[in-house]
C-alpha positions in Angstrom: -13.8 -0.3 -11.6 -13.8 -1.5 -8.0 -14.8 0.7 -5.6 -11.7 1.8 -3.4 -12.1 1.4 0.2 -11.1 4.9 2.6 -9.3 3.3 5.4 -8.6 5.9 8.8 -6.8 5.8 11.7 -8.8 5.5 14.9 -6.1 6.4 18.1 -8.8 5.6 20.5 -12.3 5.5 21.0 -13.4 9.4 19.8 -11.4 9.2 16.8 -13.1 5.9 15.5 -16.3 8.1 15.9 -14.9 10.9 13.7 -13.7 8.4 11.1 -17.5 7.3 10.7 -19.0 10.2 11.0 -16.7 11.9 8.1 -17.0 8.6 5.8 -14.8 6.2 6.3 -15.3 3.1 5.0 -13.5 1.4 7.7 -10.9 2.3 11.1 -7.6 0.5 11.8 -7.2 0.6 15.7 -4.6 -1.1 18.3 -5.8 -2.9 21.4 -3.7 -2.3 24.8 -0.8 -4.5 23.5 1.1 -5.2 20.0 -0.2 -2.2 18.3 2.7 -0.1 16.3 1.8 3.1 18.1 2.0 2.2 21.9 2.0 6.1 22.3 -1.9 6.7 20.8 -4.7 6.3 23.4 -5.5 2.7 21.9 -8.5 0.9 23.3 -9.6 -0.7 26.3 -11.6 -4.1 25.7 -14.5 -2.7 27.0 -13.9 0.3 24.1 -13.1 -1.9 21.5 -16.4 -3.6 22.0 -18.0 0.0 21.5 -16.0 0.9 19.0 -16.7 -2.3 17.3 -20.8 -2.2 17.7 -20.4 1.7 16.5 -18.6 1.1 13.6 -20.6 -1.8 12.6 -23.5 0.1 13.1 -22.6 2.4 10.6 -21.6 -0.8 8.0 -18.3 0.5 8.5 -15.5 -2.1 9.2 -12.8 -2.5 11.9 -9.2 -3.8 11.2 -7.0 -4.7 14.2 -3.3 -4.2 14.3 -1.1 -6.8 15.9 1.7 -5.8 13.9 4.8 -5.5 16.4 7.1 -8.7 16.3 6.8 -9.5 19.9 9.6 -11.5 22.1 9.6 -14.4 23.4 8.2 -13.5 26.9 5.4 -11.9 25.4 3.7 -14.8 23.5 1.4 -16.0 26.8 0.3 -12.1 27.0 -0.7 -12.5 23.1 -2.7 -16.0 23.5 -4.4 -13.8 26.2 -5.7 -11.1 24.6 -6.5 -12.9 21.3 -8.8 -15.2 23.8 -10.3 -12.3 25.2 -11.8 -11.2 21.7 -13.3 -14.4 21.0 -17.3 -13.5 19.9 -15.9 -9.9 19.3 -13.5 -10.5 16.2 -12.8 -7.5 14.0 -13.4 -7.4 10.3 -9.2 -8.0 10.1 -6.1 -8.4 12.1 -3.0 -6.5 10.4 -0.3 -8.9 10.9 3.3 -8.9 10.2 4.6 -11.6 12.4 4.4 -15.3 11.2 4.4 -16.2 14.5 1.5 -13.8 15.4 -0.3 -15.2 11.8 0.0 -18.8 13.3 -1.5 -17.7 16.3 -4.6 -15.7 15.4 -5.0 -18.9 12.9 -5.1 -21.4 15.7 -6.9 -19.5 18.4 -9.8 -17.6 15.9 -9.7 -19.8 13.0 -12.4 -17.4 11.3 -10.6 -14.4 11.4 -9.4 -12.9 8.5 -5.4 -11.2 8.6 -4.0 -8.6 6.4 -0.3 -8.4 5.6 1.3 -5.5 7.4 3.6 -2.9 5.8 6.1 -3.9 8.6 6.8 -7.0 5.7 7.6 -4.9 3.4 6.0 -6.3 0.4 7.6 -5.2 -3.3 7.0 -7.9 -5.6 4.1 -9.9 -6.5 6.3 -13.5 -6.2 6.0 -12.2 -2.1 2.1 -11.5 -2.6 1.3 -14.8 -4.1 3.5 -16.3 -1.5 1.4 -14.7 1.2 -2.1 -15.5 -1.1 -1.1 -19.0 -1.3 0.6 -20.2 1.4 -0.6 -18.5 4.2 -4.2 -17.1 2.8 -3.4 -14.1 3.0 -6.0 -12.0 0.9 -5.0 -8.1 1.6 -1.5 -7.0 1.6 -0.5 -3.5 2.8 2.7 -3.0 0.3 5.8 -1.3 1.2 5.9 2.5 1.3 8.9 2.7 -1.3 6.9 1.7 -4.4 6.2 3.9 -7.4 2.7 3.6 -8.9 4.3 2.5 -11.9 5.3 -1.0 -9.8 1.9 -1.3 -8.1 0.3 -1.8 -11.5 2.5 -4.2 -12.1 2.1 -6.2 -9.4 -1.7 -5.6 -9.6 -1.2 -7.7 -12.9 0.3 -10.5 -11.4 -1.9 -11.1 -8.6 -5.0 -13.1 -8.3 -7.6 -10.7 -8.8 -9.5 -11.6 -5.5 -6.0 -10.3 -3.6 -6.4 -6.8 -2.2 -4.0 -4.1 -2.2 -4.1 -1.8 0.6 -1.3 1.7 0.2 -0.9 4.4 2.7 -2.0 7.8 0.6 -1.6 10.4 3.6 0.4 10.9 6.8 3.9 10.9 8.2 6.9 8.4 6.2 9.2 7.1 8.2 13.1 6.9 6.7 13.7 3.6 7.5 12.1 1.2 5.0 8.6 0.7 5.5 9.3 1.2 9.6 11.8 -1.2 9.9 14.5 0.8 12.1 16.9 0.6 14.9 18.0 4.0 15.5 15.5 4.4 18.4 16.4 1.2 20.1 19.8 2.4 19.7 19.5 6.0 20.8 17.1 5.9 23.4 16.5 1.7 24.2 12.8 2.2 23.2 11.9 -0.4 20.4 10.4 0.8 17.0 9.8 -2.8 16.5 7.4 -3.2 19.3 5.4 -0.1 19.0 7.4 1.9 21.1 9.4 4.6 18.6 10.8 7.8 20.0 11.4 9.2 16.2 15.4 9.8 16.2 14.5 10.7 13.3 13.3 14.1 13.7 16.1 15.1 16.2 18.2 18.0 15.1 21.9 16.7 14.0 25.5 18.4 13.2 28.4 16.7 11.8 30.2 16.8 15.6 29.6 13.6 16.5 32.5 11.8 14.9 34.4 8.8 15.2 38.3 8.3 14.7 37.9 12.0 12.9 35.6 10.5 10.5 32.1 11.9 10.6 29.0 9.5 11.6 27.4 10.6 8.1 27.6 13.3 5.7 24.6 15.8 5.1 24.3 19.4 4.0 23.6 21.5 6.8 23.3 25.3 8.0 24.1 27.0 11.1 21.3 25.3 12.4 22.0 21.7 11.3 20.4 19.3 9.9 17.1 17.0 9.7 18.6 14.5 7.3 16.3 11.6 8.9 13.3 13.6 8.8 10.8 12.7 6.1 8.2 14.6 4.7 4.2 13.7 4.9 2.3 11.9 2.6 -0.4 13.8 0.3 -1.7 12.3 -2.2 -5.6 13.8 -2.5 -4.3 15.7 -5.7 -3.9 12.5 -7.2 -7.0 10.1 -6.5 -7.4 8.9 -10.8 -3.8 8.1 -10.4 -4.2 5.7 -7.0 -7.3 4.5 -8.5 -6.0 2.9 -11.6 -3.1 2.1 -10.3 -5.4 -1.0 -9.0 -5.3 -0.1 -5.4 -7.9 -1.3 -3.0 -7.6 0.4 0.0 -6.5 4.2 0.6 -4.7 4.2 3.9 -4.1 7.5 6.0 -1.4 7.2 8.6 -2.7 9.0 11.9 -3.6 7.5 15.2 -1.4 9.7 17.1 -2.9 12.8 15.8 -6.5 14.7 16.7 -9.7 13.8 16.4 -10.0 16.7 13.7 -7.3 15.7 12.0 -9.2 12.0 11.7 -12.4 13.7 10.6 -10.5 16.8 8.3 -8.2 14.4 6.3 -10.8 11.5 5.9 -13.8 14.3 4.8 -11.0 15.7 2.1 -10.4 11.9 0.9 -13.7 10.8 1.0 -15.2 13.8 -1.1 -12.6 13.3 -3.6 -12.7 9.9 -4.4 -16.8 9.9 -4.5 -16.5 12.7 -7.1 -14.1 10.5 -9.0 -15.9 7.2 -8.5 -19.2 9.2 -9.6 -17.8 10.0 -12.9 -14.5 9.7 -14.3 -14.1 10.5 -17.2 -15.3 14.2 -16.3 -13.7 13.9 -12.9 -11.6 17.7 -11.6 -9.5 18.4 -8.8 -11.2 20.7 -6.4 -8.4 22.9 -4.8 -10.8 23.0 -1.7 -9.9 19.8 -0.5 -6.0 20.2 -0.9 -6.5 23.3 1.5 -8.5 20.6 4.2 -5.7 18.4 4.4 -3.7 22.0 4.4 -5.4 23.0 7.7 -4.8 20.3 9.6 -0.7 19.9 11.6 1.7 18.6 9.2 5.4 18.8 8.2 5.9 19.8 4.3 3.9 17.9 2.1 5.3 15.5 -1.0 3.9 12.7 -3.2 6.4 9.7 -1.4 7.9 7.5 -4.1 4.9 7.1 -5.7 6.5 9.0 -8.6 9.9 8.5 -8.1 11.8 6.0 -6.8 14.4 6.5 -3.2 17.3 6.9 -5.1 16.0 9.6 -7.0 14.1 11.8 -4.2 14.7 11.3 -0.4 11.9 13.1 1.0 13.4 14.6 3.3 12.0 17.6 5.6 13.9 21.3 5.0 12.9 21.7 8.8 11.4 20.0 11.1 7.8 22.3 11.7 4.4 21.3 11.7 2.1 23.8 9.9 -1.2 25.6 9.9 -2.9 23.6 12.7 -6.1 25.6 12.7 -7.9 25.2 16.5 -10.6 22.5 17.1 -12.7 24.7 18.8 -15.7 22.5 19.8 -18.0 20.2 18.3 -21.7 19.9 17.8 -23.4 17.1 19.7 -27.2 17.7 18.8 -28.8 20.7 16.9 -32.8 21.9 17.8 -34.7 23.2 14.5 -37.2 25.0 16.6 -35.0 27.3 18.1 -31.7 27.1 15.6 -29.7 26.3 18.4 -26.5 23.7 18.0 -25.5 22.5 21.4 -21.5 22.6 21.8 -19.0 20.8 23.5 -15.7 23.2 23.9 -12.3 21.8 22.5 -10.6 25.4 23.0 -12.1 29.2 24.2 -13.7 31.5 21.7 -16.3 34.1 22.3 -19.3 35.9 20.8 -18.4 38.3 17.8 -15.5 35.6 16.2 -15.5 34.5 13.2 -14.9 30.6 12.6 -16.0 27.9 10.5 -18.1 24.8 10.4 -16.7 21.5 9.0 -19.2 19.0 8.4 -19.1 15.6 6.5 -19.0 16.2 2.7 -18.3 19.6 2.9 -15.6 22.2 3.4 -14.8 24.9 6.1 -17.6 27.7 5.9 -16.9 30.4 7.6 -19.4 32.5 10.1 -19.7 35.1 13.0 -20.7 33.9 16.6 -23.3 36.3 17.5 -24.5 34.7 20.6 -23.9 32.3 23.5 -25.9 30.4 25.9 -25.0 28.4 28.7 -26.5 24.9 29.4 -29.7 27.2 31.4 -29.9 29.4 28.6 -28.4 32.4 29.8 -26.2 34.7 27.5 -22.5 34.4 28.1 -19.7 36.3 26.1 -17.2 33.1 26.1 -17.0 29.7 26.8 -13.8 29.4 28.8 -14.4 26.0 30.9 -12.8 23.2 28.9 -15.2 20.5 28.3 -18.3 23.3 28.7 -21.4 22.4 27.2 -23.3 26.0 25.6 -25.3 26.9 22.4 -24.7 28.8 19.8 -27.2 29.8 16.4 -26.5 27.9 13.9 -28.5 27.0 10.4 -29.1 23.3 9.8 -26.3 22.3 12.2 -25.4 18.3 12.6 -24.3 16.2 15.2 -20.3 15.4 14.5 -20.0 19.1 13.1 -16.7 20.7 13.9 -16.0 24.7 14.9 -12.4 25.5 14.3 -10.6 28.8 13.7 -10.5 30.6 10.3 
């Protein structure tokens, strides 16, 4: 079997360097323009050429999203940019425009583009029309798709064409992101990058037109979230993703932390590398459920991998995120000699809490903080400076470790 590729989000610059360190295989990232999430940090050219030199460092590849379908008046500011990464191509652009594709073709020949979900792909006649037309070689298929219907279109595909499918992170109720209701709510367009998630406002049935309501929906005192999907999880279910014939295990994410980046890919990646290692013998640890668990999420389900739209809708109960445990700091270099790790502070603790240490391939393990030392090496009872370098012992401590709450 083909080794499956663990693809993670990288918002900007600190996130691509969680994603490496926790095992991604390779980042998707946006540039300052025609990205899908104009909100996320993005990159800079001079940090996408860091980024790019990190990641391929690590032999771990970079795909670029120019996935908005940009106007008219934006087409100069596109040759722009695309001529500004000339020398410094990514491994991929993620492309959903044929304008866009004709583009990248004519102005970096050499660069490879992989179909975005934005064309919502649900058939293999539309794969081999992308394959052969336009060269296409990796297509990101549509959210709505059972597993049942991605084996089947694994069948009828040339077996060279890669199949990339989002595993974890938020669903959007509009079909595979295709959606007016910002644009028409607030003037902000999904289209280009700019969503402002209509979706997860609170509604009631008073909005109505000629006395007929807008839509129906059950609701409570407390009204409704009828738009709001639930998140993606799908690390319960890597044998099934696997032979499904799927390539590439996408998680959705470059507007959230840098520990959700590292939590969510460490919980994928140790999953799928006890499957891929053997199996036939392969077992669900309940471990890496509760990773994904303790990072912010609405309710959990298993999309339409299992059932079809028209079946289950997905949608929220309430519109909460849950069990967001604190990034407290991170380790940035570790000395044997004295087993100190030297901290950087993401939120305050203080000598005699009890937290836990992430690190790549493991899960949380939990310990007491029974000192503290600032940067001079005198004792301090807190770190409450954000930003603050100190030290704390530690036992066999790595660079990229996280401290978070219990």
């Amino acid at each position: 079997m083909k080794r499956v590729e663990i693809l993670s989000p990288a918002g900007d610059l600190e996130k691509l360097h969680f994603a490496v360190a926790y095992g991604a295989d390779a980042v998707y990232l946006a540039l300052s323009r025609f990205g899908m999430r104009a909100s996320a940090g993005n990159f800079t050219p001079e940090e996408y050429r860091q980024g790019l030199d990190f990641a391929h460092s690590h032999g771990v590849k970079v795909y670029c999203t120019l996935n908005t379908m940009p106007h008219e008046g934006e087409l100069n500011d596109l040759d722009t940019l695309l001529q500004g990464l000339e020398g410094e191509i990514p491994d991929a652009f993620i492309v959903s425009d044929p304008g866009v594709m004709a583009t990248v073709r004519r102005l970096l020949p050499k660069a490879e583009i992989h179909l975005s979900t934005q064309c919502s792909t649900v058939n293999s006649r539309a794969c081999r029309l992308w394959y052969e037309s336009f060269g296409i070689k990796r297509v990101v298929l549509a959210r709505e798709l059972t597993l049942d219907e991605i084996r089947a279109i694994r069948q009828n595909i040339p077996k060279d064409m890669e199949i990339e499918c989002f595993v974890h992170g938020a669903m959007c109720v509009s079909y595979s992101g295709r959606c007016l209701l910002s644009n028409y709510a607030t003037g902000r367009d999904a289209n280009r990058g700019m969503c402002a998630q209509p979706c997860r406002w609170q509604y009631s049935m008073a909005d109505v037109r000629d006395g007929i309501p807008l839509f129906s929906a059950e609701q409570d005192e407390g009204g409704t979230y009828a738009f709001s999907s639930k998140d993606l999880c799908m690390v319960e279910h890597i044998p099934s993703l696997a032979e499904a014939g799927i390539d590439s295990f996408k998680i959705e994410g470059r507007m959230k932390s840098a520990y959700y980046t590292a939590a969510v890919t460490n919980a994928y990646r140790m999953a799928y590398d006890s499957y891929a290692e053997n199996p036939s013998s392969y077992a669900f640890n309940p471990a890496w459920k509760t990773e994904v668990e303790n990072v912010s999420h609405r309710e959990y389900g298993t999309g339409f991998f299992f059932s079809s739209p028209g079946e289950a809708a997905q949608v929220c109960r309430e519109n909460v995120y849950i069990n967001d445990r604190a990034f407290l700091a991170t380790v940035d270099g570790f000395d044997e000699e004295k087993g100190l790790a030297r901290l950087i502070q993401r939120n305050k603790f203080k000598v005699g809490d009890t937290v836990q240490r992430l690190t790549p391939g493991g899960c949380g393990e939990s310990f007491e903080v029974t000192e503290m030392l600032d940067e001079s090496f005198d004792r301090i009872e807190s770190c409450p400076h954000p930003k603050q370098v100190f030290y704390i012992p530690m036992k066999n401590a790595k660079k990229w470790d996280i401290i978070r709450c219990v």
